[in-house]
DSSP file (Angstrom, degrees, kcal/mol; ACC not computed):
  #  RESIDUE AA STRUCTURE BP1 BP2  ACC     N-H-->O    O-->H-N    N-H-->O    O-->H-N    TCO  KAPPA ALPHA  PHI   PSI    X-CA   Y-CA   Z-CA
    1    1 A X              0   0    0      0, 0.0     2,-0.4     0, 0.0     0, 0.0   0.000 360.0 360.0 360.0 115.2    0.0    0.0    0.0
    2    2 A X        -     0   0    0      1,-0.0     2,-0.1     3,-0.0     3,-0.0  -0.563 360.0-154.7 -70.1 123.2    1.4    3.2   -1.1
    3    3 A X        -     0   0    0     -2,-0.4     2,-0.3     1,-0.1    -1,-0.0  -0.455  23.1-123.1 -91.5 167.0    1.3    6.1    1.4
    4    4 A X        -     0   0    0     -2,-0.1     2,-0.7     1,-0.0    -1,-0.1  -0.653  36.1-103.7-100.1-166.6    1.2    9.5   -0.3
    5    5 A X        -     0   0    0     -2,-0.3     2,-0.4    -3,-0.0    61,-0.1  -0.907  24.4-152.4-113.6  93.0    3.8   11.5    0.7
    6    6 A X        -     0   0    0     -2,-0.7    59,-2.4    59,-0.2     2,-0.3  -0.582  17.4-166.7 -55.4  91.1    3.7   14.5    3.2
    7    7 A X  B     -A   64   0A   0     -2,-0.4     2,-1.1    57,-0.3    57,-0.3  -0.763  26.2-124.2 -94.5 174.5    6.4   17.4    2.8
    8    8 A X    >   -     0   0    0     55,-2.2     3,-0.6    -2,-0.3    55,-0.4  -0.681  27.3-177.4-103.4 144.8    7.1   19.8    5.0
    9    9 A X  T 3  S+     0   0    0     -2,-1.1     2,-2.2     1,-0.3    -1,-0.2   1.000  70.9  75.6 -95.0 -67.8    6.7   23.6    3.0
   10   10 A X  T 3  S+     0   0    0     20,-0.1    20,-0.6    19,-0.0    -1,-0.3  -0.081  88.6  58.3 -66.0  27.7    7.7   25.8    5.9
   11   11 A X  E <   -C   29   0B   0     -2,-2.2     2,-0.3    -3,-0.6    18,-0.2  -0.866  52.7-159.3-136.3-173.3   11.6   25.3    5.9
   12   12 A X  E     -C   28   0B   0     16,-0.6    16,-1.3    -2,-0.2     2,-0.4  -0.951   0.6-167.3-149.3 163.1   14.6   25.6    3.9
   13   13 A X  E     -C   27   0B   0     48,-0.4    47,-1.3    -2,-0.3    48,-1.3  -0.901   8.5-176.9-164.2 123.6   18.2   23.9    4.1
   14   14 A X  E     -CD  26  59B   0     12,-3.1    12,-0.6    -2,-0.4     2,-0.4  -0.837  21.0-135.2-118.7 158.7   21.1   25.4    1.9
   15   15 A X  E     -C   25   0B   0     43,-0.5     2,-0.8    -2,-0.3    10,-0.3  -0.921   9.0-154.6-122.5 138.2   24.6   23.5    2.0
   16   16 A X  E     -C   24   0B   0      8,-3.0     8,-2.5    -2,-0.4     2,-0.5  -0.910   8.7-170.2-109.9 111.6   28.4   25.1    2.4
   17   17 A X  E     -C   23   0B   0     -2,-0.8     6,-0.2     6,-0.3     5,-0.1  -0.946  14.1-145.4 -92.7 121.6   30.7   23.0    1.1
   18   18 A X    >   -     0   0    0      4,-2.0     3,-1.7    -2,-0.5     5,-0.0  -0.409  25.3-111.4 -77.6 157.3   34.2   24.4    2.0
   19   19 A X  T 3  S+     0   0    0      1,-0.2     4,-0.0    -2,-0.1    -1,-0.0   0.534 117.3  66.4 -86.5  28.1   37.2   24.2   -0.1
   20   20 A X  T 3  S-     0   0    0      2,-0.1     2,-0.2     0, 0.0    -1,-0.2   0.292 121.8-103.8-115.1  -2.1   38.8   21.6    2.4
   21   21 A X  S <  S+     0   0    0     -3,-1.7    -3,-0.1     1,-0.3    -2,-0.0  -0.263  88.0 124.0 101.3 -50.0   35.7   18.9    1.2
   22   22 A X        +     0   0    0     -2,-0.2    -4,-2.0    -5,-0.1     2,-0.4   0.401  39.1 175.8 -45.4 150.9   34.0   19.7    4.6
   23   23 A X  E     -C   17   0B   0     -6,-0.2     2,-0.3    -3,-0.1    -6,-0.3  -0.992  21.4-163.1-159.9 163.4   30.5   21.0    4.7
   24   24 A X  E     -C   16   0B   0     -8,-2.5    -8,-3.0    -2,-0.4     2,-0.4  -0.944  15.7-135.6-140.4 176.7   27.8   21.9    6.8
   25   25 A X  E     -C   15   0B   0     -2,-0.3     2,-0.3   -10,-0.3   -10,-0.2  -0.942  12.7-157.8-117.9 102.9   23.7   22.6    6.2
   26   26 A X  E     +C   14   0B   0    -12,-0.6   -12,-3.1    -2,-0.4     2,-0.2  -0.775  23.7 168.9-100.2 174.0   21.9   25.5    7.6
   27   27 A X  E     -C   13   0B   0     -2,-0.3     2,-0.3   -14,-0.2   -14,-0.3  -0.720  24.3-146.1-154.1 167.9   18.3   25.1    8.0
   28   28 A X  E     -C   12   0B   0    -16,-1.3   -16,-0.6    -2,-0.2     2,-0.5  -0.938   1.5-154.6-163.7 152.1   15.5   26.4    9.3
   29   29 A X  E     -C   11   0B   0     -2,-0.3     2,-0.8   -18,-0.2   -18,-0.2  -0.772  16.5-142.3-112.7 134.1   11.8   25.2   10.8
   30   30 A X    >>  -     0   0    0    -20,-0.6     3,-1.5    -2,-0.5     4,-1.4  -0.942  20.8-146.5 -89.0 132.4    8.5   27.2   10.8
   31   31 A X  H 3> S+     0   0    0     -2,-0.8     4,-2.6     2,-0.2     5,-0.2   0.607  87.7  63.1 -95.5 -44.4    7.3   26.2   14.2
   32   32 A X  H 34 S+     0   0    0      1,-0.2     4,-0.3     2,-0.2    -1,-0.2   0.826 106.3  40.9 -46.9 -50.4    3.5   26.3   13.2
   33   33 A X  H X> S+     0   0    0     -3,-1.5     4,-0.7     2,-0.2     3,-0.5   0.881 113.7  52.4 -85.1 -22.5    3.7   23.6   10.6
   34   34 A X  H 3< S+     0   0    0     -4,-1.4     3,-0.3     1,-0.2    -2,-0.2   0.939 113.7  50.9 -71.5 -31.8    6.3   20.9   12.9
   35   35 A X  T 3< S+     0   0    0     -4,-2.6    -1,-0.2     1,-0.2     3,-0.2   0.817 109.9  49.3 -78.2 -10.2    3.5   21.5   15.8
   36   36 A X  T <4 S+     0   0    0     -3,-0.5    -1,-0.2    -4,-0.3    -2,-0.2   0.816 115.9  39.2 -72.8 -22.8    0.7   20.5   13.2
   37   37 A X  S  < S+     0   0    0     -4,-0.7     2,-0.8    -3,-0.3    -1,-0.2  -0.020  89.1 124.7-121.4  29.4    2.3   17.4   12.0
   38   38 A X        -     0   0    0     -3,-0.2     6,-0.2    -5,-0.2     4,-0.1  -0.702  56.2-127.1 -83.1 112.9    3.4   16.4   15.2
   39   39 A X    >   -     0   0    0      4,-2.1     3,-1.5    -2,-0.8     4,-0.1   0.028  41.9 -84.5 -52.0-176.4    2.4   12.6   16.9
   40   40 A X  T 3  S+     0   0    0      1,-0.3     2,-0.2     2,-0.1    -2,-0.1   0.917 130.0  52.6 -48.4 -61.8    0.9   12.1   20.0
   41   41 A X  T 3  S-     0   0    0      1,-0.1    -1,-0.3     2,-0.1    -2,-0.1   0.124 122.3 -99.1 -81.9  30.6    4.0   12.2   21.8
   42   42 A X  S <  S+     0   0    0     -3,-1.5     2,-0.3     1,-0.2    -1,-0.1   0.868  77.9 133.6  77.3  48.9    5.2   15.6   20.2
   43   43 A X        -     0   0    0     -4,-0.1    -4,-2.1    -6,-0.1     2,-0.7  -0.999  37.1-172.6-112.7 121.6    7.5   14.2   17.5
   44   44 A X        -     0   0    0     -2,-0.3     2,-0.3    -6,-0.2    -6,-0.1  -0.823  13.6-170.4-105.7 149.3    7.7   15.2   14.1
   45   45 A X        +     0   0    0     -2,-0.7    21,-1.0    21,-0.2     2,-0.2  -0.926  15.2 171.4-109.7 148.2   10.2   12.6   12.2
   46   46 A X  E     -B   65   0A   0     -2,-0.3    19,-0.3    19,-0.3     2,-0.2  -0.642  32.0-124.5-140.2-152.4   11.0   13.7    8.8
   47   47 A X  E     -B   64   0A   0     17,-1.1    17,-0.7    -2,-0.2     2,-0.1  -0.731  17.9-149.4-156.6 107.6   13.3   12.6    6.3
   48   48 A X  E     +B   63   0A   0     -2,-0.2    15,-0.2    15,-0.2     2,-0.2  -0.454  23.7 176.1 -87.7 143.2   16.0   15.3    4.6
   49   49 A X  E     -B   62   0A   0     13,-1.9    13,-1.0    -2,-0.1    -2,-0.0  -0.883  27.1-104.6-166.8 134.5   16.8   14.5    1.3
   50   50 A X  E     -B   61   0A   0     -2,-0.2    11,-0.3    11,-0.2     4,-0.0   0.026  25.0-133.0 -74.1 143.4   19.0   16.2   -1.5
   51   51 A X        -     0   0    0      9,-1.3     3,-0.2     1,-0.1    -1,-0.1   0.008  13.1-129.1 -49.2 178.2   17.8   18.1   -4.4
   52   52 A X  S    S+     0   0    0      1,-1.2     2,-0.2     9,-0.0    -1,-0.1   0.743  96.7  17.0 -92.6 -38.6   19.2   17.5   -7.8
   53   53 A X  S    S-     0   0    0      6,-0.1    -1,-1.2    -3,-0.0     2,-0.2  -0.862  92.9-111.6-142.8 147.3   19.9   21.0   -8.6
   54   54 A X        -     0   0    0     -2,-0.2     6,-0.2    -3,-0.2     5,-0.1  -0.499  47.8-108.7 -75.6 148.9   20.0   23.4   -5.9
   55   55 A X        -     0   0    0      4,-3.0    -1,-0.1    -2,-0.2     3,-0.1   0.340  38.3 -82.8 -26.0 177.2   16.4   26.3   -6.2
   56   56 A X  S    S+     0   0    0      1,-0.1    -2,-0.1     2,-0.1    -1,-0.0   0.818 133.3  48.0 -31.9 -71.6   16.0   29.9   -7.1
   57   57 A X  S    S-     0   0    0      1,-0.1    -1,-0.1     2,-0.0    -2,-0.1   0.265 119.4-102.6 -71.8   9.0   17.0   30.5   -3.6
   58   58 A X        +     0   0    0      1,-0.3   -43,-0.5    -3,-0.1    -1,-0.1   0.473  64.0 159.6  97.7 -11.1   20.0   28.3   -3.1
   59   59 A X  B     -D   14   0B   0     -5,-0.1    -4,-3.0     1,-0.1    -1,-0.3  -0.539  19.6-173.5 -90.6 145.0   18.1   25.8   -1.3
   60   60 A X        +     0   0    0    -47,-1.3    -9,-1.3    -6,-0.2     2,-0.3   0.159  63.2  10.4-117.9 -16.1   20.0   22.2   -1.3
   61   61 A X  E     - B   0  50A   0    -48,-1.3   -48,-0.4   -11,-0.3     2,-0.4  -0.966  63.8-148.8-173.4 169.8   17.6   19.7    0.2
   62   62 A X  E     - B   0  49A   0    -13,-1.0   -13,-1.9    -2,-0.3     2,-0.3  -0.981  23.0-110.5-153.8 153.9   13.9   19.7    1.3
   63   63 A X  E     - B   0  48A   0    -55,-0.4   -55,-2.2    -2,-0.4     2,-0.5  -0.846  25.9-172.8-102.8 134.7   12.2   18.0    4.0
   64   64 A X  E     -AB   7  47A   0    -17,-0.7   -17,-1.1    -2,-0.3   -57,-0.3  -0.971  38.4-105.9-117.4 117.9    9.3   14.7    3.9
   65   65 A X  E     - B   0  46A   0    -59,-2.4     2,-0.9    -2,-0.5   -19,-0.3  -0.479  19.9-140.1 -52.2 134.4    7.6   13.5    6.5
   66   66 A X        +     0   0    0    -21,-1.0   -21,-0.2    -2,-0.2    -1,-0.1  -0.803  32.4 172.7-124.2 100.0    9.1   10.1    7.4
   67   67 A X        +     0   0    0     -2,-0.9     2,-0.4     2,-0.0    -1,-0.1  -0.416  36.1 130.2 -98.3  52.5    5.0    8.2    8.2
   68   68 A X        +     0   0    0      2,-0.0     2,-0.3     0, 0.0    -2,-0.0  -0.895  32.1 164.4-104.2 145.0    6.7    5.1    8.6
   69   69 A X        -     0   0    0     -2,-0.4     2,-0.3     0, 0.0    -2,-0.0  -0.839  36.4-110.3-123.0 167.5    5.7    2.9   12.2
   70   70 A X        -     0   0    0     -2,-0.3     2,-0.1     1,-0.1    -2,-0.0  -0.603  25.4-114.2 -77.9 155.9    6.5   -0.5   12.7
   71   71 A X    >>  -     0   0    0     -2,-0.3     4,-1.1     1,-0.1     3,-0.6  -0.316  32.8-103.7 -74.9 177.0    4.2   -3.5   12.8
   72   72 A X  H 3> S+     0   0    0      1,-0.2     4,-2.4     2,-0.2     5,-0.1   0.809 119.9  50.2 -58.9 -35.9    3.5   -5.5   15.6
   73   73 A X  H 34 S+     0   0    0      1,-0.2     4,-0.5     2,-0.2    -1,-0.2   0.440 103.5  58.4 -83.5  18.2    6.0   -8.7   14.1
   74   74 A X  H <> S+     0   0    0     -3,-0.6     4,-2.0     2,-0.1    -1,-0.2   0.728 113.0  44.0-112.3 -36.2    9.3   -6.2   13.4
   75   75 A X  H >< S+     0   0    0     -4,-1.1     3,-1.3     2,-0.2     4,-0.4   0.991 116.1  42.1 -89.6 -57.5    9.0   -5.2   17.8
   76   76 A X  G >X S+     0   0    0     -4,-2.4     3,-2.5     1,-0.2     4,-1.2   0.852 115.3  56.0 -55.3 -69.0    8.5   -8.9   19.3
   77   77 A X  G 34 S+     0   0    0     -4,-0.5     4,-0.3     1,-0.4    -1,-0.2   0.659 111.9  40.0 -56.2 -35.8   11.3   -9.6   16.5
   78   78 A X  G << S+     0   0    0     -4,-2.0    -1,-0.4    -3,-1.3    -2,-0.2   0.218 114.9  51.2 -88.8  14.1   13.4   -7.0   18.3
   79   79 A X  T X> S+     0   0    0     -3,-2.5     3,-1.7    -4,-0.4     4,-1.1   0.680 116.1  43.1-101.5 -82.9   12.5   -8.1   22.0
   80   80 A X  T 3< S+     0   0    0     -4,-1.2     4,-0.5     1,-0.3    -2,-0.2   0.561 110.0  51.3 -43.0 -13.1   13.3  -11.6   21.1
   81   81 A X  T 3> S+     0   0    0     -5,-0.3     4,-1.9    -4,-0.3    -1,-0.3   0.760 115.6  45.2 -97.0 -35.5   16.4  -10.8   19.3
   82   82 A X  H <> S+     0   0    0     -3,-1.7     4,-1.4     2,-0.2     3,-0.5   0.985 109.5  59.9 -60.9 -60.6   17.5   -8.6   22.7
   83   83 A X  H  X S+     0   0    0     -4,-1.1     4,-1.0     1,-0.2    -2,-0.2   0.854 110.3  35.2  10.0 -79.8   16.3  -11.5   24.7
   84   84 A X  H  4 S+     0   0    0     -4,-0.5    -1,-0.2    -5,-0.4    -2,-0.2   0.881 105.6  70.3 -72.3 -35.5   18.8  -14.0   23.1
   85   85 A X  H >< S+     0   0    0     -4,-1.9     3,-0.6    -3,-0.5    -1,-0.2   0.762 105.9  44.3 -63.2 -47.6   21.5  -11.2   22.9
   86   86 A X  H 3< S+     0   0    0     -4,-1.4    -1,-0.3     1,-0.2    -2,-0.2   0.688 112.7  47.2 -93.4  -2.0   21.5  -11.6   27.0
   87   87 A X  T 3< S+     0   0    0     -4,-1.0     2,-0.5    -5,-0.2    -1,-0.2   0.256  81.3  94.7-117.8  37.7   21.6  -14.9   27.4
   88   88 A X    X   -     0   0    0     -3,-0.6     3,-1.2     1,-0.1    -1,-0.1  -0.999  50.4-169.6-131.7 100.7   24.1  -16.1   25.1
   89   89 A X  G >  S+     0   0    0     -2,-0.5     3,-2.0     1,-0.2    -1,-0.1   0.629  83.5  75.1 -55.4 -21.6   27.5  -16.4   27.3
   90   90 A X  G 3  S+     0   0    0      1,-0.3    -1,-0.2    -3,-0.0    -3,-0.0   0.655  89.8  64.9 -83.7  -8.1   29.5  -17.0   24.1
   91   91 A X  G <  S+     0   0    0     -3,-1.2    -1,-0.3    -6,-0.1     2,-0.2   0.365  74.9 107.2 -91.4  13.2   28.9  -13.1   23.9
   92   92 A X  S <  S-     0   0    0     -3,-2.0     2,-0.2     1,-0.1     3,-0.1  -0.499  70.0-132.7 -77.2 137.8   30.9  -12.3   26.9
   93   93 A X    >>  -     0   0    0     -2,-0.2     3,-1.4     1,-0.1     4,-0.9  -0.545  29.0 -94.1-108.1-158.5   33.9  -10.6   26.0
   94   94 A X  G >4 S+     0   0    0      1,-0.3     3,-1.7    -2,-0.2     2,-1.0   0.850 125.0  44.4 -54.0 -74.0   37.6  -11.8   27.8
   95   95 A X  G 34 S+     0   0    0      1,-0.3    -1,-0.3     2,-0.1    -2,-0.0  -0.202  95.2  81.7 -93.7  45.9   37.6   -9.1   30.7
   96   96 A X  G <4        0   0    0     -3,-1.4    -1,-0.3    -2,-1.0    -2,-0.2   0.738 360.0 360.0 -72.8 -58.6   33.7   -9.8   31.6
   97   97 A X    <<        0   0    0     -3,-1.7    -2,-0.1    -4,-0.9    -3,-0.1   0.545 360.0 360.0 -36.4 360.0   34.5  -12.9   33.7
């Protein structure tokens, strides 16, 4: 099932590439839209993801709302998996004993 795809309008992110290959991304949130699309517990998750060609304005990347949850079988898989993770001595390492 295809979800459609949420982005989020109210920001921008340009990127500075230095000439030493280093870079950083500033950004910015409008406050309005993160508290609209915010879950219950007052998280919005998004997902940042580059442009092809930077805008008109410079801008480098854009933001999606990341609607992803898990099902029920992917957390018992990660309980169980934690589970086994402590009760497996062969995972002790030398200076454990």
């Amino acid at each position: 099932m295809a979800v459609d795809k949420i982005y989020i309008n109210m920001c921008w992110f340009r990127e500075k590439v230095f000439d030493d290959g280093s870079s950083l991304i500033n950004c910015a949130f409008k406050v309005d839209e993160l508290q609209e699309l915010a879950d219950e517990k007052g998280w919005v998750n998004m997902v940042i993801k580059k442009r092809r060609e930077p805008n008109e304005k410079g801008y480098t990347h854009y933001a999606q709302l990341d609607t992803w949850k898990p099902d029920g079988s992917q957390i018992q898989n990660t309980e169980s998996e934690a589970e086994q993770s402590q009760t497996n001595d062969d995972d002790k390492l030398p200076w454990d004993d």
